[in-house]
C-alpha positions as a Markdown table, in Angstrom:
| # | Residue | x | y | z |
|---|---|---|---|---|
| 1 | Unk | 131.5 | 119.2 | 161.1 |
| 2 | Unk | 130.8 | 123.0 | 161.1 |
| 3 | Unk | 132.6 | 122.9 | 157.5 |
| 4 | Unk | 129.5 | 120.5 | 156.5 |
| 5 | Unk | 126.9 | 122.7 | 157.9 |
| 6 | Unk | 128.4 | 125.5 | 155.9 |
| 7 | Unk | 128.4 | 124.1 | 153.0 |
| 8 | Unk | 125.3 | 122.7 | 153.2 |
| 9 | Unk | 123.7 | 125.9 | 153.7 |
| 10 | Unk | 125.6 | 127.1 | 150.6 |
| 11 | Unk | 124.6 | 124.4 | 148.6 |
| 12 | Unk | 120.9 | 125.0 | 149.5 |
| 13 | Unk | 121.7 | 129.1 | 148.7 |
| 14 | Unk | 123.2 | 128.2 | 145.3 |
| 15 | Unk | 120.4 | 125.5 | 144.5 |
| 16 | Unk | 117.8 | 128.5 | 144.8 |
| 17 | Unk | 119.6 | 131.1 | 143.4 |
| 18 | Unk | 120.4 | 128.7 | 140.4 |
| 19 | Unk | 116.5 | 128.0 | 139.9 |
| 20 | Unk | 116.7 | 132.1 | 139.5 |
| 21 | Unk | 119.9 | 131.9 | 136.8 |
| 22 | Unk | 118.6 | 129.0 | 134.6 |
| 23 | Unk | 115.1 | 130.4 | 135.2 |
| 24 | Unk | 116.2 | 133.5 | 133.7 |
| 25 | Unk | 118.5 | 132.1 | 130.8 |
| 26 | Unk | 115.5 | 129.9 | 129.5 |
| 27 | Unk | 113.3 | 133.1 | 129.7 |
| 28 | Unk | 116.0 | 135.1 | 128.0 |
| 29 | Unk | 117.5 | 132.7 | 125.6 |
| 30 | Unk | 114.5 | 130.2 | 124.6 |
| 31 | Unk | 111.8 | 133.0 | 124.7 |
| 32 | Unk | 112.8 | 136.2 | 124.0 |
| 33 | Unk | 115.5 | 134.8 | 121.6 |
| 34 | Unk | 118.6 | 136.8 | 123.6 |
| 35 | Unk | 122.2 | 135.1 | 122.7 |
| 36 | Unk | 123.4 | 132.3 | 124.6 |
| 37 | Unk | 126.2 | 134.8 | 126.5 |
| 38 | Unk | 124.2 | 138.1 | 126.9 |
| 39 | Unk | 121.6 | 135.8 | 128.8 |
| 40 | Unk | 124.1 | 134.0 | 130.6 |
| 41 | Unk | 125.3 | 137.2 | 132.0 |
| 42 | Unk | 121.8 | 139.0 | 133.0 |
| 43 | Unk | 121.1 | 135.4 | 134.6 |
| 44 | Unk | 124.0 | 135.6 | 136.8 |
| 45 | Unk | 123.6 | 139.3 | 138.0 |
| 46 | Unk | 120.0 | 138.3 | 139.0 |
| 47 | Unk | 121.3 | 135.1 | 140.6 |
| 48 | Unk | 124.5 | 136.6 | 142.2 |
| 49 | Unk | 122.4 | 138.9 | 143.5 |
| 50 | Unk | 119.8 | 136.9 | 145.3 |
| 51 | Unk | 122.9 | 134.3 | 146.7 |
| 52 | Unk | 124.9 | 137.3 | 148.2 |
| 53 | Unk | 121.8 | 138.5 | 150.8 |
| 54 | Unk | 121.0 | 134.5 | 151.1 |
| 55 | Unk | 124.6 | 133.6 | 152.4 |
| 56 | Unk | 125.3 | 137.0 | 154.6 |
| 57 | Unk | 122.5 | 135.8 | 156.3 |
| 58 | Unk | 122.0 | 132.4 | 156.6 |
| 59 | Unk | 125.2 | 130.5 | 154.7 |
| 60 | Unk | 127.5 | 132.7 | 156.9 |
| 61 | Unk | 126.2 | 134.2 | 159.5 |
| 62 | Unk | 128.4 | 134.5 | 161.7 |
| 63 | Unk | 130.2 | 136.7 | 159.5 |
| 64 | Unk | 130.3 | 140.6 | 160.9 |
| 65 | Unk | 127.4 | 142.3 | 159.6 |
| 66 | Unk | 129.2 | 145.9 | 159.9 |
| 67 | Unk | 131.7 | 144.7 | 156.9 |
| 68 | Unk | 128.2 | 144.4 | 154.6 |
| 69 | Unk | 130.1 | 147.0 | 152.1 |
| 70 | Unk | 133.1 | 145.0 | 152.3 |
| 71 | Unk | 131.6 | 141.9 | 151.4 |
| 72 | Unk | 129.3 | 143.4 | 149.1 |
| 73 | Unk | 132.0 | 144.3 | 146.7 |
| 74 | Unk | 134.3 | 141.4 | 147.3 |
| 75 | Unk | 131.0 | 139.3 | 146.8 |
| 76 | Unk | 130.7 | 141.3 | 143.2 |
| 77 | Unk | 134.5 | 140.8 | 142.3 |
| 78 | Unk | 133.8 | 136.9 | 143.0 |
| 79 | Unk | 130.4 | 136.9 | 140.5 |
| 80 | Unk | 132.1 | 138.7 | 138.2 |
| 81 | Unk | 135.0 | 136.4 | 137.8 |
| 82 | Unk | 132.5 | 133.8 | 137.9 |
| 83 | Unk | 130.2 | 135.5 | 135.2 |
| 84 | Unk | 133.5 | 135.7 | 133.3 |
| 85 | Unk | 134.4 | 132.2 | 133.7 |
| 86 | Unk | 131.3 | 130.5 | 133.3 |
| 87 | Unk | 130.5 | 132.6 | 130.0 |
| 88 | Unk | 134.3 | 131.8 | 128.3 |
| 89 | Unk | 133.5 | 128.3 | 129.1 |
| 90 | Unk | 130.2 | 128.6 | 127.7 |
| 91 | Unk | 131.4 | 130.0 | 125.0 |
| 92 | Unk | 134.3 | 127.9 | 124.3 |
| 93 | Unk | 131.6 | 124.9 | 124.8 |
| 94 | Unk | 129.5 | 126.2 | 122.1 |
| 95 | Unk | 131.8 | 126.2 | 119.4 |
| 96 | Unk | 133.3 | 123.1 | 120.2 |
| 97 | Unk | 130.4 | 120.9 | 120.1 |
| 98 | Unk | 127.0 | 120.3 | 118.8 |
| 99 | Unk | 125.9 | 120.3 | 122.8 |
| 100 | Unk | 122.9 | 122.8 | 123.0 |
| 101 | Unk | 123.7 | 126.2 | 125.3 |
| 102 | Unk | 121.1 | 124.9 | 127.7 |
| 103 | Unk | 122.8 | 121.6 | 128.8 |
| 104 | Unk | 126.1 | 123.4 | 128.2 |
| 105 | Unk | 125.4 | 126.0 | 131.2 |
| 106 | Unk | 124.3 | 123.4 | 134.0 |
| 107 | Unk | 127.6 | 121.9 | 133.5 |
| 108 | Unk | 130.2 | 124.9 | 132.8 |
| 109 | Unk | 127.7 | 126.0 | 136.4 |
| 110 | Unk | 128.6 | 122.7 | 138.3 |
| 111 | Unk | 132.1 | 122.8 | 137.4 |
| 112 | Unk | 132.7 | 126.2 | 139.1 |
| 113 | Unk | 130.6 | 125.2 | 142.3 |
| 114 | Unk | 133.3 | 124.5 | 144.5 |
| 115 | Unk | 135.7 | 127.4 | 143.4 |
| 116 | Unk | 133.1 | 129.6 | 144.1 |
| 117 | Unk | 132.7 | 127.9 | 147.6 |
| 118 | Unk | 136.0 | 128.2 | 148.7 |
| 119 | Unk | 136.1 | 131.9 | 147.6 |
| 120 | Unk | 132.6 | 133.1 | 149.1 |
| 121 | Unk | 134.0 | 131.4 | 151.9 |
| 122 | Unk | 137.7 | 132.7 | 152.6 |
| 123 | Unk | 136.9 | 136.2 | 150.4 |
| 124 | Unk | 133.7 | 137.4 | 150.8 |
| 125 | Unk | 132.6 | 135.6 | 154.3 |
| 126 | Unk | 135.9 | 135.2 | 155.8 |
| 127 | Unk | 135.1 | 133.7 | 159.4 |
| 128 | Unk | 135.8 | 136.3 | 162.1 |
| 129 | Unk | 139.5 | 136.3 | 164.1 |
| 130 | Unk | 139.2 | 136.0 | 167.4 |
| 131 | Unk | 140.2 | 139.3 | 169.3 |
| 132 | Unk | 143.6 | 138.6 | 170.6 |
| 133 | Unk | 144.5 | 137.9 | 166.9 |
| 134 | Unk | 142.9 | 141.0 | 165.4 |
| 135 | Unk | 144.4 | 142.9 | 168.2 |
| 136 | Unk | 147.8 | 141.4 | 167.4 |
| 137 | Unk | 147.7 | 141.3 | 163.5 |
């Protein structure tokens, strides 16, 4: 049940921090005419962003707020591969088919949900060992 809970919380982290991305992407790529892969990336740094402070403290918070720098750059190495990811697929998506870039980024986004779960999860946020397994390992 707690895994539920968890990943609710996620989902309702990644559901606001995706109205930032696609937010972003439309403003970037519809508006100010910036390619489909330059505003893919800005949109995930501002969204990455956001979702890092949203699950340290709320998503996982039971995670040990002393390893913040810790996190913080495991959290980055996990956006970036999904930045990198996301944009090949994207990309890859894009030439492939006629599909336009913005109905093309809500799915390579949903495909990678879960990955990124399980890694925020065990990576980032691992859940805390009790002490007489710290002490021993």
């Amino acid at each position: 049940m707690a895994i539920f809970r968890k990943f609710s919380f996620y989902l309702v982290g990644q559901l606001l921090a995706y109205v930032l991305d696609y937010g972003v992407f439309v403003l970037l790529f519809e508006f100010l005419n910036v390619n489909e892969l330059w505003a893919n990336l800005a949109s995930k740094t501002a969204a990455g962003s956001f979702a890092f402070f949203f699950h340290a403290f709320i998503s996982f918070r039971g995670h040990d707020i002393s390893r913040m720098r810790q996190s913080a750059i495991r959290y980055v190495l996990v956006v970036l591969s999904n930045m990198i990811l996301s944009t090949l697929l994207l990309w890859g998506l894009t030439v492939l088919t006629p599909i336009s870039p913005l109905i093309l980024k809500i799915f390579t986004d949903v495909v990678l949900v879960g990955l990124t779960f399980f890694l925020v999860g065990n990576v980032v946020f691992p859940k805390p060992k009790p002490e007489s397994e710290a002490e021993a390992g």
